[in-house]
N, C-alpha and C positions, 0 to 999 in steps of 0.2 A: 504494500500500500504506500502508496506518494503522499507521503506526513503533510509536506509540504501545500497539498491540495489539501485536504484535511483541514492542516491550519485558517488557511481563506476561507474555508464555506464555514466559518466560525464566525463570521458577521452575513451568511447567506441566509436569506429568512425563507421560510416555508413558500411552499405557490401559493395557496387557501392557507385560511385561521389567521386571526391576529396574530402580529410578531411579539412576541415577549421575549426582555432583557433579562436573561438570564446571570447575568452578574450581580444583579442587586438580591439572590437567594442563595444561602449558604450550602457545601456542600460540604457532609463530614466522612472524615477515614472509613473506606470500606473493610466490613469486618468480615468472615465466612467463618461459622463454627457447628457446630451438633448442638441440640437445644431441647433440654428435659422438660423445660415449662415453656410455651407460651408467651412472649412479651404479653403485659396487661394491658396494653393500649391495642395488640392485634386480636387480643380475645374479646374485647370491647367492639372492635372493627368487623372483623369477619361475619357474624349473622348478619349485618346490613346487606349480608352477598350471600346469602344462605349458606355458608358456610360453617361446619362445626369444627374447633379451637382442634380440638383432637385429633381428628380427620387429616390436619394440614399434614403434607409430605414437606412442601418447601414454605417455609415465610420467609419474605425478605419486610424488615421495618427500617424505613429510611435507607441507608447503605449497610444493614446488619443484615446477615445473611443466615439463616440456622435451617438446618435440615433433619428431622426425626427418623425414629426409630421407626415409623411406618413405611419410608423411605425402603430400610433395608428388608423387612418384609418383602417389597416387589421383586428382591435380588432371586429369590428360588423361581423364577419364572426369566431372570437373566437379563432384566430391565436396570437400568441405571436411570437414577433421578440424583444428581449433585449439580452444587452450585456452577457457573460457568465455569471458574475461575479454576475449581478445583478440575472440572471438564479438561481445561483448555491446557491444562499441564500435565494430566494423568492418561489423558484418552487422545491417540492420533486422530478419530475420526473428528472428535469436537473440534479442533484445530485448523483440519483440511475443511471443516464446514463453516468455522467463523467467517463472518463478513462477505459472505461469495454473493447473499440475495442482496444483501443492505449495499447498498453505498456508500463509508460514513460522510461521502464528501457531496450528499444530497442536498442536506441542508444545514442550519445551526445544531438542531437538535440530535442530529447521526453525530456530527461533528463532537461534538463535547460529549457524548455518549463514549465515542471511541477513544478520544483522547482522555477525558478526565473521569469516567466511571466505573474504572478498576474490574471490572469483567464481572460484576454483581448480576445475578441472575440465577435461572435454572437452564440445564442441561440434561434432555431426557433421552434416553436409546431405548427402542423397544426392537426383540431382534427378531428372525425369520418366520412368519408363520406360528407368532405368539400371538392370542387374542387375551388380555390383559383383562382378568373379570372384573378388578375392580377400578373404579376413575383414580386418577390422578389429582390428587385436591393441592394447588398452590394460593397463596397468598401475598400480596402487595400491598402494603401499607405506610402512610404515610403518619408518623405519632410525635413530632415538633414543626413551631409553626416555621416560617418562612426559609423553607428547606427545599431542595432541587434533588430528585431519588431518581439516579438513574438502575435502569435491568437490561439483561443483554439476555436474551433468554433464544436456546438451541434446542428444538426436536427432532430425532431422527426416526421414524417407523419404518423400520425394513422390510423386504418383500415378504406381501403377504399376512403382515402384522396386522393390530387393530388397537388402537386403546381411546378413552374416553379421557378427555385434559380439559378439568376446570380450576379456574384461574379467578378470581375475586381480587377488586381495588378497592381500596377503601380505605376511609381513616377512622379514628376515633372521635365522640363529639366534644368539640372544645377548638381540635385546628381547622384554622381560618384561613391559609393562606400556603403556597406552595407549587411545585411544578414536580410532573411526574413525567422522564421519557424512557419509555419502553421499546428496546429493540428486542423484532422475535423474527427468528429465522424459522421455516417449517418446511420438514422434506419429510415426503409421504413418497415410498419407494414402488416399485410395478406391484401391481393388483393389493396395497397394500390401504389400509384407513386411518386416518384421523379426525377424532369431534370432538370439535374446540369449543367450549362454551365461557364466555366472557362476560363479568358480570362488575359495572362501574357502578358503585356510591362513595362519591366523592363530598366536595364543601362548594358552598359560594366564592371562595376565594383562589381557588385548584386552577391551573392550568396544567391540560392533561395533552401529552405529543408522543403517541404511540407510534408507531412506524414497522409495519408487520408487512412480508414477505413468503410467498409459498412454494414450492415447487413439487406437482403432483406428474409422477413417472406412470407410463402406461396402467390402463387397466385399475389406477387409485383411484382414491375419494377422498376427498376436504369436505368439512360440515362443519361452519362454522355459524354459532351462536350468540349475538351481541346485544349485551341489554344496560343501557342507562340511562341514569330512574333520579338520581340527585341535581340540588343545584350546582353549576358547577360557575367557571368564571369562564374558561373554555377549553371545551378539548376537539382536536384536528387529525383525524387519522385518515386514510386512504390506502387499505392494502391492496396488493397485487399479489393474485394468483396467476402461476403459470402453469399450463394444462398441456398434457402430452398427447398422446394416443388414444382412443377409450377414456380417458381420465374426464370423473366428472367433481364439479365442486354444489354447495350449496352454499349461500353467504344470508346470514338472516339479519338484520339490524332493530332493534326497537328503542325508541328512543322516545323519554318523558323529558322533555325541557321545560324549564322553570327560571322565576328570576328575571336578571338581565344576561344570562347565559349564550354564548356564542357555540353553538354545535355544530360543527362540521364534521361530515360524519359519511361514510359512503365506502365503497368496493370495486374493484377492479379487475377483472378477468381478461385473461389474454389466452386465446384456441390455437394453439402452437399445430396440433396437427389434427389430421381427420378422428372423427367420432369424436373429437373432445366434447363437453357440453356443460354449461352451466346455468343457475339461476342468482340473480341479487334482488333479493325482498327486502324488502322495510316498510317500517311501521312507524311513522311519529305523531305524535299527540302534544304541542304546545299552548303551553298557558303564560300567564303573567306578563313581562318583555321579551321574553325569548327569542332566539332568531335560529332555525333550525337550515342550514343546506343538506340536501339530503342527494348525494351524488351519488351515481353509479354509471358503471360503464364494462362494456364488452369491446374484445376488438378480434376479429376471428383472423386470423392470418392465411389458414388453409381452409377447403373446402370439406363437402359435407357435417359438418361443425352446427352447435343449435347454439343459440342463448337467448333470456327473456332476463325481463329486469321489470321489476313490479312496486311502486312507491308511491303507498295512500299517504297521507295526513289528514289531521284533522285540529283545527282549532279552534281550543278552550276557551281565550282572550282575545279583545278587540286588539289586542296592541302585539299580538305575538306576529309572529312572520317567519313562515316555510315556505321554504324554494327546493322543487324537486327537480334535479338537473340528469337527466338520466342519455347516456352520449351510446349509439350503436355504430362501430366500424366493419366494413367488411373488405378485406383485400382480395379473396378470392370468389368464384362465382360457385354457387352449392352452399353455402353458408347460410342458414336461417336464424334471423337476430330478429327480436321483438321488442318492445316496453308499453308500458302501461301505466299513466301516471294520476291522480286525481288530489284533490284537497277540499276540503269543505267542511261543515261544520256538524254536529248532533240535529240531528232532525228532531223540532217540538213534537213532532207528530206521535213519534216512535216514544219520547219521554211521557208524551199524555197516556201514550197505552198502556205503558206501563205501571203507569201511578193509579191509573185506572184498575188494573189487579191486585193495587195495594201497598206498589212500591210509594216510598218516599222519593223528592227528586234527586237526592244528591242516590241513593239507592240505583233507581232506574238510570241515570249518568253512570254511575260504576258497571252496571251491566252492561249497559253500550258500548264503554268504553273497554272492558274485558275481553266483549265478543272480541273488536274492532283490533285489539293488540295478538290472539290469538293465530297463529302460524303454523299451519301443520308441517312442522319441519323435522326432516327423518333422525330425529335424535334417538339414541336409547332410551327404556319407559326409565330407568332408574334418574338419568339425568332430568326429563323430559317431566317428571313430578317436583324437582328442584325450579326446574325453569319457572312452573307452572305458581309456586310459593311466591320467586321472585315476581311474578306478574301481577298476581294480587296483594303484592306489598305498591309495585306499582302505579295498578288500579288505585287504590286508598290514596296515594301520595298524589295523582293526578287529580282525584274529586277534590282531597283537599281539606 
């Protein structure tokens, strides 16, 4: 890597999302060690993400890294879950795999990830033809205020693998203020799986700059699940998935904005070769000031290739504002690209009928707005009843 480049895209601000000065928030010595208890501020954090304290394999709190004993449990099945750092000195594959999708020289945020974030993160290997029975439960938390927490997080599912990877943000209530950037690399190997489900309650004051990267080899799957439900101040992500042969993805987004919160928020798929195929759905629901971009995009490169892109909204407040920006490319002839976009509000109609059988109004709104966030997206049932927790903490957070 050309340090040198590196260095410069250290004043390079993102394309989308407000630019935030990341000088003015402290960043402390990264630590990586095994962890008996719990940080108190992450066992506080973690249910806001349905998350149970025990469950966790990896926490990372601010730059402190700790990994359990549930952790080595997954070893009889031949899976590795360790921090990056310890990854990136112990394991040749984590090495030859660091920074191949990322660029750190994208933007500010790659940038000072790679230079100044000490490889804090998780590093996961699932190897041939292992179907992983139980999820992978990590945590990211953020427990002092005006703090900069970066994660460099590496998966590898070998051919034929399968595992379930949830991952919870969140902080404790009390911090006000902070930036969170997460680099994640994910390579899903030929006919192999990965379901990512990702789940942000952050603060009012959070700025959140994820930067995630995929690469899906013949015959895999990507299934990713993304839900946030807090105020935040603003978070900017836009992954890209690359799709091989037969490789299909699904990319689901559901997003509650609140506040004066800035969300930009969306997915990228790119059809490298024939039969690839994907979907990007979303869901947002803005109230208060909010301002939601809800971007998606496909770009198929070879022929016989599909992709659809489908982005409701619905708004709560006069003053909130979504933009559904949804972009279809196609470079070869044979490729079927679609989207589907709408916004509009709770029909009175629908809420009288309901009140009509009895509901209260802010009741009848909760079920509209339940139905309306619901996705039938091919999760597993185990994950797929956690989701379903997080939604109706959602719901309730959205009525208000």
């Amino acid at each position: 890597m050309n340090i040198s480049e590196v260095e410069k895209a250290l004043i390079k601000p993102a394309l989308y999302g407000p630019d935030i000065d990341l000088s003015k928030y402290k960043l402390e010595e990264a630590v990586v060690e095994e962890a008996r208890d719990v940080d108190p501020g992450v066992a506080s954090a973690a249910p806001r993400v349905g998350l149970e304290p025990g469950k966790l394999m990896y926490v990372q709190s601010n730059e402190r890294a700790l990994y359990t004993a549930m952790a080595r449990a997954l070893s009889k099945y031949g899976v590795i879950v360790a921090p990056t750092r310890e990854g990136l000195e112990k394991k040749p594959l984590a090495k030859e795999l660091a920074w191949r999708l990322v660029n750190p020289a994208s933007d500010k945020y790659t940038a000072s990830a790679y230079l100044y974030g000490g490889e804090v993160g998780y590093f996961i290997y699932v190897p041939p033809y292992t179907k992983v029975p139980m999820p992978v439960y990590t945590c990211l938390a953020i427990t002092t205020n005006n703090t900069v927490q970066f994660a460099h997080n590496i998966v590898y599912v070998d051919e034929g693998a399968e595992v379930n990877l949830v991952t919870g943000c969140a902080i404790p209530h009390g911090i006000k203020d902070g930036v969170h950037v997460g680099i994640s690399e994910f390579y899903v190997a030929r006919n192999a799986k990965l379901t990512f489900t990702m789940i942000h309650a952050w603060a009012e004051g959070l700025h959140v700059r994820p930067r995630t990267a995929v690469r899906v080899e013949e015959g895999g799957e990507y299934v990713s699940y993304y839900v946030t439900y807090s105020p935040v101040a603003s978070i900017q992500t836009y992954p890209t998935v690359y799709l091989k042969k037969n490789a299909k993805a699904y990319l689901a987004s559901i997003i509650a904005s609140s506040k004066k919160g800035v969300y930009d928020i969306g997915a990228r798929s790119i059809l490298e070769e024939p039969g690839a195929s994907t979907e990007n759905i979303s869901r947002v629901v803005a109230k208060d000031e909010s301002s939601v971009y809800a971007r998606a995009e496909i770009e198929a490169i070879e022929s016989d290739t599909k992709g659809h892109i489908e982005c409701l909204g619905l708004l709560l407040s006069p003053r909130a504002v979504v933009s559904s920006i949804p972009i279809i490319t196609s470079r070869k002839q044979g490729a079927v690209l679609s989207h589907e976009a709408a916004i509009g509000l709770i029909a009175q109609k629908e809420i009288d009928y309901l009140m009509s059988k009895g509901f209260s109004e802010d009741e009848a709104k909760a079920v509209l707005i339940r139905g309306f966030m619901n996705i039938d997206a091919p999760i597993p049932p185990s994950i797929k009843k956690q989701v379903d927790q997080i939604l109706d903490i959602v719901t309730k957070y959205a009525v208000g």
